[in-house]
C-alpha positions as CSV (number, residue, x, y, z in Angstrom):
1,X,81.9,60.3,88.2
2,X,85.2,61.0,90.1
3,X,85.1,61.4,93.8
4,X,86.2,64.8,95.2
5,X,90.0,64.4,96.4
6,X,90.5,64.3,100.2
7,X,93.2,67.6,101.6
8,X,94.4,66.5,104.9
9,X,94.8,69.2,107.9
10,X,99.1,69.2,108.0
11,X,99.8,68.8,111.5
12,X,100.9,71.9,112.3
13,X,98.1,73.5,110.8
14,X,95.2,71.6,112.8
15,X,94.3,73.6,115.5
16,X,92.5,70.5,117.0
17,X,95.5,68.9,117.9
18,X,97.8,71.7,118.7
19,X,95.5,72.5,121.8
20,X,95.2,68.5,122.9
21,X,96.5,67.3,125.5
22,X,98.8,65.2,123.1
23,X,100.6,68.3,121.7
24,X,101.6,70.1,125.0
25,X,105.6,69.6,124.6
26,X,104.9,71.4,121.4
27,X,103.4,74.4,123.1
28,X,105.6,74.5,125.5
29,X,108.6,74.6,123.0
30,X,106.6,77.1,121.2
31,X,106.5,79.3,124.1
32,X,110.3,78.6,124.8
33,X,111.3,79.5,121.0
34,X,109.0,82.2,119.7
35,X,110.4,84.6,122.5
36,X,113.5,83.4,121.6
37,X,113.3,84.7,118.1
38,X,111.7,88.1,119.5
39,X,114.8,88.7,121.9
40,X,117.5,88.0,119.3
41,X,115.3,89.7,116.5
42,X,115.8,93.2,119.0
43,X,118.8,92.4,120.4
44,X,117.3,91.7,124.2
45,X,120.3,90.5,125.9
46,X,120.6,92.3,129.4
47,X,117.1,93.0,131.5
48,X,116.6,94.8,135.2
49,X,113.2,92.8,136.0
50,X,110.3,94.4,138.6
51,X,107.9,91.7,140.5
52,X,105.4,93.2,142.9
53,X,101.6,92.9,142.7
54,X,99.1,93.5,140.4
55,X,96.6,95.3,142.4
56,X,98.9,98.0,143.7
57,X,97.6,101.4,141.9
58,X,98.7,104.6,141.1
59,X,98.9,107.3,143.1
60,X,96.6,109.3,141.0
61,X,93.8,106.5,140.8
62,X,93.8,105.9,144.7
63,X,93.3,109.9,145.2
64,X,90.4,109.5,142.7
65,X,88.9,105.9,144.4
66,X,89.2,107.8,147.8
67,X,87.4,111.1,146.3
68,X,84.7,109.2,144.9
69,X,83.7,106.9,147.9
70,X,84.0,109.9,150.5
71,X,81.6,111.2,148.1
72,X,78.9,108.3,148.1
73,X,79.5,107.8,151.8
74,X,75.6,107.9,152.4
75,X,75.3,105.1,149.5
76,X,77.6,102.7,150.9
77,X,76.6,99.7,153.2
78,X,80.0,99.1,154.6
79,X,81.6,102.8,154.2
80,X,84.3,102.4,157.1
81,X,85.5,99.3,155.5
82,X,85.4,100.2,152.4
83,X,87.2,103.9,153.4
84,X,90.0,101.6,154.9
85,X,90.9,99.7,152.0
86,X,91.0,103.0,150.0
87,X,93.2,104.8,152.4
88,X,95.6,101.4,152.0
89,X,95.8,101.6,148.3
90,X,96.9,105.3,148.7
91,X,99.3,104.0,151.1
92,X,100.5,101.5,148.9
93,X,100.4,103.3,145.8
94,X,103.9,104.9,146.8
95,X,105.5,101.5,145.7
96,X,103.6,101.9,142.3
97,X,105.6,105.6,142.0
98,X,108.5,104.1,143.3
99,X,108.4,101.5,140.4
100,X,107.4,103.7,138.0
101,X,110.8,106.6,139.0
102,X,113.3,103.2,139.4
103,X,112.6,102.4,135.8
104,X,112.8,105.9,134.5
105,X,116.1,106.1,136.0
106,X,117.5,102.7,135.1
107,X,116.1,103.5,131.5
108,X,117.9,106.9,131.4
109,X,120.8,105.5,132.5
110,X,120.6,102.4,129.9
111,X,121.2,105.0,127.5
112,X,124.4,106.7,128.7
113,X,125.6,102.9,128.6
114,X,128.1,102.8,125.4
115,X,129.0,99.2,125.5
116,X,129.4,97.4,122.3
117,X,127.1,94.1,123.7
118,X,125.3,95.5,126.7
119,X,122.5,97.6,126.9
120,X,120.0,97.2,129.5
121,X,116.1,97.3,129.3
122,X,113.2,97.2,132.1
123,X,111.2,94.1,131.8
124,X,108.1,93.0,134.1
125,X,105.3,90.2,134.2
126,X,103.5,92.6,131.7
127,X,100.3,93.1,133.8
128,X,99.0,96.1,135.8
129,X,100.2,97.5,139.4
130,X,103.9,97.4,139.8
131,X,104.3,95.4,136.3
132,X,102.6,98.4,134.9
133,X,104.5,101.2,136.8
134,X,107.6,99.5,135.6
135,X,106.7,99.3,131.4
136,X,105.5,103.1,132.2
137,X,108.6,104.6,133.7
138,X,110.2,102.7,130.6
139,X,108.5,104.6,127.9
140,X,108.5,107.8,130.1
141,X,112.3,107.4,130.0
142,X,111.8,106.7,125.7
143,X,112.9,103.4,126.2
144,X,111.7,100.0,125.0
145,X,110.6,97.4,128.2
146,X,109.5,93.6,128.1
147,X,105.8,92.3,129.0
148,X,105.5,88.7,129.5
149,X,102.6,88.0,130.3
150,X,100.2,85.7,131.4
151,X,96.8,84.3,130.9
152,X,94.8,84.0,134.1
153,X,90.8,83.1,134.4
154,X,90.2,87.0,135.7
155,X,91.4,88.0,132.4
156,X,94.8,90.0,133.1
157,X,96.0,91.6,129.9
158,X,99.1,93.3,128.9
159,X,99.7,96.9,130.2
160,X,99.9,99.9,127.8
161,X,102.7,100.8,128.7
162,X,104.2,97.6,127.2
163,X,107.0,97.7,124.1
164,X,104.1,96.1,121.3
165,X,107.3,94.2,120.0
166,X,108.5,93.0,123.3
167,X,104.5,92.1,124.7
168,X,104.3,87.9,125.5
169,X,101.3,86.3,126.0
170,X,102.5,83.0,128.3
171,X,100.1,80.0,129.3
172,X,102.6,77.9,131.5
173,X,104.4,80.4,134.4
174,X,107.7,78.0,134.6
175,X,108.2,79.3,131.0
176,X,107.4,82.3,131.4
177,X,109.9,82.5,134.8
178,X,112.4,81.2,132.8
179,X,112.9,83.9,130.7
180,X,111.8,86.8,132.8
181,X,114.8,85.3,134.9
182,X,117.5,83.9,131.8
183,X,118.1,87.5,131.2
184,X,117.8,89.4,134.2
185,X,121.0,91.3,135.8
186,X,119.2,92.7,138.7
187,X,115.8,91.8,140.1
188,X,113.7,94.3,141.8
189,X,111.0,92.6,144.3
190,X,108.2,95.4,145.0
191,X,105.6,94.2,147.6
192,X,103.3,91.4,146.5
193,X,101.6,88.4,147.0
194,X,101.5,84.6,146.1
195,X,102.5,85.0,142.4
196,X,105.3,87.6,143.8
197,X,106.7,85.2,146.7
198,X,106.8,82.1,144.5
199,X,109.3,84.6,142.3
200,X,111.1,85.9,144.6
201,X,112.1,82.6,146.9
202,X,112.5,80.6,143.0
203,X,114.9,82.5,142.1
204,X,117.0,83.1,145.7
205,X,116.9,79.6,145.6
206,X,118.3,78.6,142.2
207,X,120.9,81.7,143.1
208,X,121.3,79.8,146.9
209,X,121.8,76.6,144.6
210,X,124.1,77.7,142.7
211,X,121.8,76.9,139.4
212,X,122.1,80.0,138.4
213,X,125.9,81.1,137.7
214,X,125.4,84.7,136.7
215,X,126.0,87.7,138.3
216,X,122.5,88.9,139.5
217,X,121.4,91.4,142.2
218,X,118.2,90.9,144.1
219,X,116.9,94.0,145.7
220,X,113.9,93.3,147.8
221,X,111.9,97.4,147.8
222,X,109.8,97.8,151.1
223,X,111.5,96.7,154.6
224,X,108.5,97.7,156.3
225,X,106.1,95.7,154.3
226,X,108.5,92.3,153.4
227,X,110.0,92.0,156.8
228,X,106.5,92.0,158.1
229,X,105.1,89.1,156.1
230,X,108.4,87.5,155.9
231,X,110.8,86.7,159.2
232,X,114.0,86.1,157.0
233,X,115.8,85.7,160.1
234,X,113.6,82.9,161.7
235,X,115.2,80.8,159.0
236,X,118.7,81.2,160.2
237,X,117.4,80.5,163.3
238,X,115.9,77.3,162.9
239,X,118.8,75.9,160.7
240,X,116.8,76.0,157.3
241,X,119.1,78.4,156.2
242,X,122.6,80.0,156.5
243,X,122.9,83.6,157.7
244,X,125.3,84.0,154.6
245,X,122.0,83.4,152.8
246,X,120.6,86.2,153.5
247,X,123.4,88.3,152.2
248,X,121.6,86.8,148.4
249,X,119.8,90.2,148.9
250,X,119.6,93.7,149.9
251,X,116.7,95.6,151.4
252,X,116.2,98.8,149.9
253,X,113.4,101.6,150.7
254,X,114.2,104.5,148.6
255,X,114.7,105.1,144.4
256,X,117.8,106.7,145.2
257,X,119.6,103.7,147.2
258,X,118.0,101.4,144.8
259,X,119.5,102.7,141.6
260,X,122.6,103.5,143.3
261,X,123.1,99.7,144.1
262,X,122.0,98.4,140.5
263,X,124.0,100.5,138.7
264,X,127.2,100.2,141.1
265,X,126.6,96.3,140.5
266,X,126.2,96.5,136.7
267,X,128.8,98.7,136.2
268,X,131.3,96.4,138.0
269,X,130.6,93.2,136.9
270,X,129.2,94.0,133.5
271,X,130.4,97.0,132.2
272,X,133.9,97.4,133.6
């Protein structure tokens, strides 16, 4: 009686190994090329990217979270603290319509743009808050946007509001920096926290560093809030940096000086 033949798993077919420790180069090629393909595929060349955080919410949720907690005020254990935070996410949610108008505009205007090789679409870290406002203003605008997101233990998933052909899914963050930065021609820095610093000061220092050749510009939204947490001018004064360095960005604190500065730059270094 013949023994039953043996099929081996191909190697790129065995799941097994693919997620090993031993395969990692290959999933991190993977996450390098398969974007790759995408972007070429839809002829994603030129990008305006928003950071800011993910907990920042609409204006329309944080009137509804306030409404319903002033409501349940005899229910609630720690009401006054609980009424603050609420009154700060209404606060806040004005960088969340900021985002959202910024990307409307830039959309509308991408498609005035009649350049043979350029046209210009939104792109964000794919998540909720600012990411969010950003992919929405996109599609309010009828325009396509870029999601790239990433997969975090509290289970952050892609925003609606998302392209479906232009939604990533990214495990490692260096990847997925590189590319939300490989394409960018202006960078829009909303306020944030951690995941929004480490973005921000990566990519003023690869600009700083001159790793990065393009043209680029770095508008950092919300003087109030970023020159609170951040004393940009402590570093000039203890050496760490020039004060040249801080002309790597502009502060900006309404739509209409924001989009006046992008387009101005884009027009003149990319479209004249």
């Amino acid at each position: 009686m013949s023994k039953k033949k043996i099929k081996p798993v191909k190697a790129y077919k065995n799941l097994d190994f693919l997620t090993s420790h031993e395969a990692r180069e290959i999933r991190v090629l993977a996450e390098f090329i398969e974007p790759e393909s995408r972007f070429n595929k839809y002829n994603v060349t030129d990008t305006f990217v928003f950071f800011g955080s993910a907990r920042i919410k609409s204006e329309k949720e944080a009137k509804k979270n306030l409404r319903e907690l002033k409501k349940r005020k005899n229910e609630i254990k720690n009401f006054e603290k609980e009424l603050k935070k609420a009154e700060r996410d209404l606060e806040y949610s004005k960088y969340y319509e900021a985002a959202r108008e910024l990307s409307y505009r830039l959309t509308k205007w991408s498609h005035d743009v009649k350049h043979p090789e350029r046209k210009f679409i939104v792109a964000s870290g794919g998540g909720p808050g600012i990411m969010e406002a950003a992919n929405r203003g996109a599609q309010e605008a009828k325009g396509k946007s870029v999601g790239m997101n990433i997969s975090l233990p509290f289970e952050q998933y892609v925003n609606d509001y998302v392209s479906p052909e232009l939604a990533f899914e990214f495990h490692y963050f260096f990847v997925r920096k590189f590319w939300l930065i490989y394409m960018a021609k202006a960078l829009i820095v909303f306020p944030g926290g951690f995941g929004t610093m480490d973005e921000l000061f990566e990519v003023l220092t690869l600009i700083q560093t001159k790793k990065i050749h393009k043209n680029m510009k770095v508008i950092i939204f919300g003087s109030d809030y970023w020159k609170n947490v951040i004393n940009f001018e402590a570093f000039v004064e203890a050496g760490t940096i020039c004060k040249s360095d801080l002309k790597l960005f502009d502060f900006c604190d309404t739509v209409d000086e924001a989009y006046k500065k992008i387009t101005t730059f884009v027009t003149k270094k990319y479209l004249s």
